[in-house]
C-alpha positions in Angstrom: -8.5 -17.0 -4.1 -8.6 -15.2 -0.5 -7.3 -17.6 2.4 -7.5 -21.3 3.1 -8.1 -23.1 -0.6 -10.2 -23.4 -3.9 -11.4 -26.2 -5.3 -12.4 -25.9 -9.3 -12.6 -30.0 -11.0 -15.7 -31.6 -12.7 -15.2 -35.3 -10.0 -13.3 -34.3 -6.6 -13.0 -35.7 -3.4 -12.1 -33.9 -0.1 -11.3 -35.4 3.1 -10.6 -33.0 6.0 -10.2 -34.2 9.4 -9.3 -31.0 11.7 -8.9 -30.9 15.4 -9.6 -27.7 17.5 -7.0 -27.7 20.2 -7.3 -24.8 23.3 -4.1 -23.3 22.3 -4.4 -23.0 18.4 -6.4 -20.5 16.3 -10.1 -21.6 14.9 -10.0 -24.0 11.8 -11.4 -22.4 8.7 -11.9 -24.1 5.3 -12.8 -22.4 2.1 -14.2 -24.0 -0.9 -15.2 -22.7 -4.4 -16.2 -25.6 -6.5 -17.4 -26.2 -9.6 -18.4 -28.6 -12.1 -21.4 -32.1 -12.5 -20.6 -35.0 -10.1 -18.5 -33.8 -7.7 -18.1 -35.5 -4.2 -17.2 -33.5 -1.3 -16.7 -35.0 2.1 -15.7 -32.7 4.9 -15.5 -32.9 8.6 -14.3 -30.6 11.4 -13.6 -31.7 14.6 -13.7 -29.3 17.5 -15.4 -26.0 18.6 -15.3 -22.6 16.8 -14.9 -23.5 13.4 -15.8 -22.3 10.0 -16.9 -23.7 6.7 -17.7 -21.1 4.4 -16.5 -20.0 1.1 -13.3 -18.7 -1.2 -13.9 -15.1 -0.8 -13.6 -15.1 2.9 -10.8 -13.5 4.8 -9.4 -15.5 8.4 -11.9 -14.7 10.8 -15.0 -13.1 8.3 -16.7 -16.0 6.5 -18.8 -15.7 3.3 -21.1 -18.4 2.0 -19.6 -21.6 0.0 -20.5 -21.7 -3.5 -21.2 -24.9 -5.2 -22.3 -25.4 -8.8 -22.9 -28.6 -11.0 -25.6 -31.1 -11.0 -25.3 -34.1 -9.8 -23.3 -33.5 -6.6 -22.9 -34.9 -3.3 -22.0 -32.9 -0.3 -21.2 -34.3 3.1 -20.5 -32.5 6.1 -19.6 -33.4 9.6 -18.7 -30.6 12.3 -18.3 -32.4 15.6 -18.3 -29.6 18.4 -19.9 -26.2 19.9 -19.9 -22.6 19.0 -19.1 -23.7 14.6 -20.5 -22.2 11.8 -21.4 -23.3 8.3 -22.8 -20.8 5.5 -23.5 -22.4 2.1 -24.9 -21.5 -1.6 -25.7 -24.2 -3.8 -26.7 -24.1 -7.7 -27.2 -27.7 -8.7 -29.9 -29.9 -9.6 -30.2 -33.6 -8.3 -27.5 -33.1 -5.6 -27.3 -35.0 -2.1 -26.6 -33.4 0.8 -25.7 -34.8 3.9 -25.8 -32.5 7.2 -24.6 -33.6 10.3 -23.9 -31.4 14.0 -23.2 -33.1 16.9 -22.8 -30.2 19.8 -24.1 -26.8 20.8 -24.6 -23.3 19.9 -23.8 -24.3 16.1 -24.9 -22.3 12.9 -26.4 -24.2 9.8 -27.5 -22.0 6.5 -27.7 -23.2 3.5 -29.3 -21.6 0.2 -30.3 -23.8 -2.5 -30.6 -21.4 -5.8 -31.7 -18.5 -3.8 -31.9 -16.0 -7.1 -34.0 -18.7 -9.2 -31.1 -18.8 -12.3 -30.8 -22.7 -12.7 -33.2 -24.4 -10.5 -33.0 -26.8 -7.5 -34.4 -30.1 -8.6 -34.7 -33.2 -7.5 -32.5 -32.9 -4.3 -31.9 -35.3 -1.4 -30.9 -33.6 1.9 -30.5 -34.5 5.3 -29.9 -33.0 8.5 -28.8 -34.7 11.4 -28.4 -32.4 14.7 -27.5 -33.3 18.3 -27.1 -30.5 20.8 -28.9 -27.7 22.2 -29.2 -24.1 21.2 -28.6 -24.6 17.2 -29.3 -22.1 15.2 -30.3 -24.0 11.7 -32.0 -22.1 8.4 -32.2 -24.2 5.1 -34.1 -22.5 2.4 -34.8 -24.4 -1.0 -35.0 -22.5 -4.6 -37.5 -19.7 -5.8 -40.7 -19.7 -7.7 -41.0 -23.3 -7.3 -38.3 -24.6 -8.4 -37.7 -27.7 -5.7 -39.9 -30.4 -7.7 -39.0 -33.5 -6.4 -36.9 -32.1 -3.1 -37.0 -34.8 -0.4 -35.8 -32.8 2.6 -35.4 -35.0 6.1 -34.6 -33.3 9.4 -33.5 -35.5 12.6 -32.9 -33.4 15.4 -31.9 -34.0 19.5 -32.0 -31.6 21.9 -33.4 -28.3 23.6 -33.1 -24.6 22.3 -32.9 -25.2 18.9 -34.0 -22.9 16.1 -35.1 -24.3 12.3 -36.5 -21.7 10.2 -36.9 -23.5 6.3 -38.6 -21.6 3.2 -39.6 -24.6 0.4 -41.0 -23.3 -3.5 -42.4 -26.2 -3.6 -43.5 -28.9 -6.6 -43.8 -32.0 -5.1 -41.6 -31.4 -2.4 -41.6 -33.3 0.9 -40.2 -31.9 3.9 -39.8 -34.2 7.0 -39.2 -33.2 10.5 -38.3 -35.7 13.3 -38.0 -33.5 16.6 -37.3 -34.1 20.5 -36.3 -31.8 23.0 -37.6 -28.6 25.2 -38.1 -25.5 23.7 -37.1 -25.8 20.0 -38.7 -23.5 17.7 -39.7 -24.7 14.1 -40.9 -21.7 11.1 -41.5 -23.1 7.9 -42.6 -21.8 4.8 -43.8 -23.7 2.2 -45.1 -22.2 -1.3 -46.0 -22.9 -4.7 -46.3 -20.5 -7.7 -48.0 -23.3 -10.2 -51.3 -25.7 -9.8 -48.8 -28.8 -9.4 -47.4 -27.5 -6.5 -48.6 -30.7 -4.4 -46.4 -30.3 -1.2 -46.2 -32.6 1.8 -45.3 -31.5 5.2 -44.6 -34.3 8.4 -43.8 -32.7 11.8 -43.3 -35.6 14.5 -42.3 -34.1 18.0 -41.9 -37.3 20.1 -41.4 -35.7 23.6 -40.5 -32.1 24.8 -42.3 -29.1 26.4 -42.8 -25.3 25.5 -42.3 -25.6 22.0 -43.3 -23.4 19.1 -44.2 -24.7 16.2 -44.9 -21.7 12.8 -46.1 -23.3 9.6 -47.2 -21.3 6.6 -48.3 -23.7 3.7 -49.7 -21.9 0.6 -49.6 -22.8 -3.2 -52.7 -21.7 -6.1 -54.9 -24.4 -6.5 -52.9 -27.1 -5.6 -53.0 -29.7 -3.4 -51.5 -30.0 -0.6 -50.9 -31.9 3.1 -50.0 -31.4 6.1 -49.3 -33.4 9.4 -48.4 -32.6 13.1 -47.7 -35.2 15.6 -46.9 -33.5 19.3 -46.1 -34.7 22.3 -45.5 -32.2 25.6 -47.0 -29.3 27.4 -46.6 -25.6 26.7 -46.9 -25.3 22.9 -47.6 -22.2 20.5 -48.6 -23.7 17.0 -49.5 -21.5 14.2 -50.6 -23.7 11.3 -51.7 -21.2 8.0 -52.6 -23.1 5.0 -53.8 -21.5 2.5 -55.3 -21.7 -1.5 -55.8 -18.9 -2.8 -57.4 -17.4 0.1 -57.7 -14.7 2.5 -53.5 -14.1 3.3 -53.0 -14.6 7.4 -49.5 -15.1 8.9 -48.6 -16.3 12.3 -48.5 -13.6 15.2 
């Protein structure tokens, strides 16, 4: 494997604890893993890093590749200006998401080609900072039954974009701050597509908020809570109906 390391084991653990000091190189780690139950628990201390996966070359990052069921991920990049990029092929896996600092980049694909399904998955993501640029998107042809996705995030200037195929999938956001921007897609491709979307901005002004909920004859809720001045909301939900998207 290209740079940093592989991992290939059916249980594994991984501790990293890296500090980013001013007069060495960005940290990078690359994983490859593969296999049910495995535990991975990975944090990066500093500004500039990478997390990203085995086929990357030192200072180019591809996505982390994860397969097995039954996983659970943990991630912890303490600083500004880092980057993760992940791929995911597991059912009933927990993620945990946590970015404390500014100008980061989260994006994570859950089954993003629809070949083994995304069931069943608990993920959370915790940000603090401003200016994060954050984009989680959850299986094909709805193929997240059961997904209970929870979003906590601090600060001004911050970007989620999330695309759900739902199927009983819930998809919590908790929000303060100026100017953050939320687009989510949520779809369903059978009758029990039955999703559930909770926006609660506490406080914060000049926010946008684009939400596209759609499924075929299913049923299907929807809740904003927003506190502030200067808001753009865009709310398209739709059965079966005329298609519409936000301008």
């Amino acid at each position: 494997m290209k740079g940093g390391f592989g991992l290939m084991s059916n249980f594994l653990k991984i501790y990293v604890l890296l500090f980013a000091m001013t007069t060495l190189a960005d940290n990078e780690i690359y994983i490859d893993q593969s296999g049910a139950t495995a535990n991975l628990d990975i944090e990066q201390q500093g500004s500039s890093n990478l997390i990203g996966g085995s086929n990357a070359v030192a200072g180019t990052m591809t996505a982390l590749d994860l397969d097995g069921s039954t996983m659970t991920l943990d991630i912890n990049q303490i600083g500004s200006s880092n980057k993760f990029l992940g791929d995911i092929w597991s059912d009933s896996y927990t993620g945990f998401f946590n970015f404390a600092g500014d100008s980061n980049v989260f994006n994570m694909q859950t089954d993003p080609s629809n070949t083994f399904g995304a069931d069943n998955s608990n993920v959370n993501v915790q940000v603090t900072g401003n200016t994060n640029n954050l984009t989680l998107n959850q299986a094909t042809a709805a193929l997240a039954s059961g997904l209970d996705l929870d979003w906590i995030i601090q600060g001004s200037g911050n970007s989620i974009t999330s695309a759900i195929d739902i199927d009983g999938a819930t998809n919590y956001m908790n929000i303060d701050g100026n100017d953050n921007t939320v687009t989510y897609d949520g779809d369903g491709t059978n009758a029990s597509a039955n999703g559930y979307f909770h926006l609660t901005h506490g406080s914060g002004n000049s926010r946008t908020f684009n939400v596209t909920q759609q499924s075929t004859l299913a049923k299907d809720w929807l809740q904003i809570n927003s506190t502030g001045s200067n808001g753009n909301f865009c709310i398209n939900q739709n059965d079966q109906g005329t298609a519409t998207t936000c301008p």
